[in-house]
N, C-alpha and C positions, 0 to 999 in steps of 0.2 A: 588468219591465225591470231591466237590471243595466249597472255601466258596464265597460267593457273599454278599457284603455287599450294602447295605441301602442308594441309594443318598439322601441326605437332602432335610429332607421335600417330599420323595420320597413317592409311596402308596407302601406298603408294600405285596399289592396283586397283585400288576403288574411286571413281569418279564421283563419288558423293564425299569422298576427303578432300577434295580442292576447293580452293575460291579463285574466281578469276579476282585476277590484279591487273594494273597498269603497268607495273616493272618489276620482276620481283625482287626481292632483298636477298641475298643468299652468298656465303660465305664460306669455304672448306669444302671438303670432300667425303666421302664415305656413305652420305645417305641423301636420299632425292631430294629437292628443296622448290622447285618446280619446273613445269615442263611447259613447251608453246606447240599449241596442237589446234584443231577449228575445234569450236564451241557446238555441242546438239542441240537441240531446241530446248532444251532446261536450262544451258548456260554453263555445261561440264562438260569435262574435257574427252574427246573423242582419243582413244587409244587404236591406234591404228599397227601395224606389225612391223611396221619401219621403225613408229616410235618407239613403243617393247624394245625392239634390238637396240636403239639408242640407248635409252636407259640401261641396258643390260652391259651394252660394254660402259659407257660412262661411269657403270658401278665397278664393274672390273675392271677398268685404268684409274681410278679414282681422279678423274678428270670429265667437269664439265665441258658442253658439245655446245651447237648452234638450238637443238631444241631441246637440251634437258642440264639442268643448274644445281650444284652440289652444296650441300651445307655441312657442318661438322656434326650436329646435334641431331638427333629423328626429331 
């Protein structure tokens, strides 16, 4: 597992808007800031239907989870 964070103003559903990181930086709540998911053979983030529904309630509690990190900003 690896965490890939969120480029600014990124879509949060598109694997080509991530960079993988070593930790991510992220702060607040309301919009994705990055997720820990395995890596595809490109080095972007595998969206698997577990992690979908994390993100999905993380956005509706506006509360980060074990694989998905809230920021205040898109």
């Amino acid at each position: 597992m690896a965490w890939f964070q969120l480029l600014a103003n990124g879509d949060a559903t598109d694997p080509n808007d991530y960079n993988q990181v070593t930790s991510p930086g992220c702060s607040g709540a309301n919009h994705i800031c990055a997720i820990q998911t395995s890596p595809d053979v490109n080095n972007k983030p595998v969206f698997t239907t577990s992690l979908r529904n994390e993100m999905i309630t993380a956005l509706n509690t506006n509360s980060s989870s074990t694989n998905v990190q809230l920021r205040t900003n898109p």
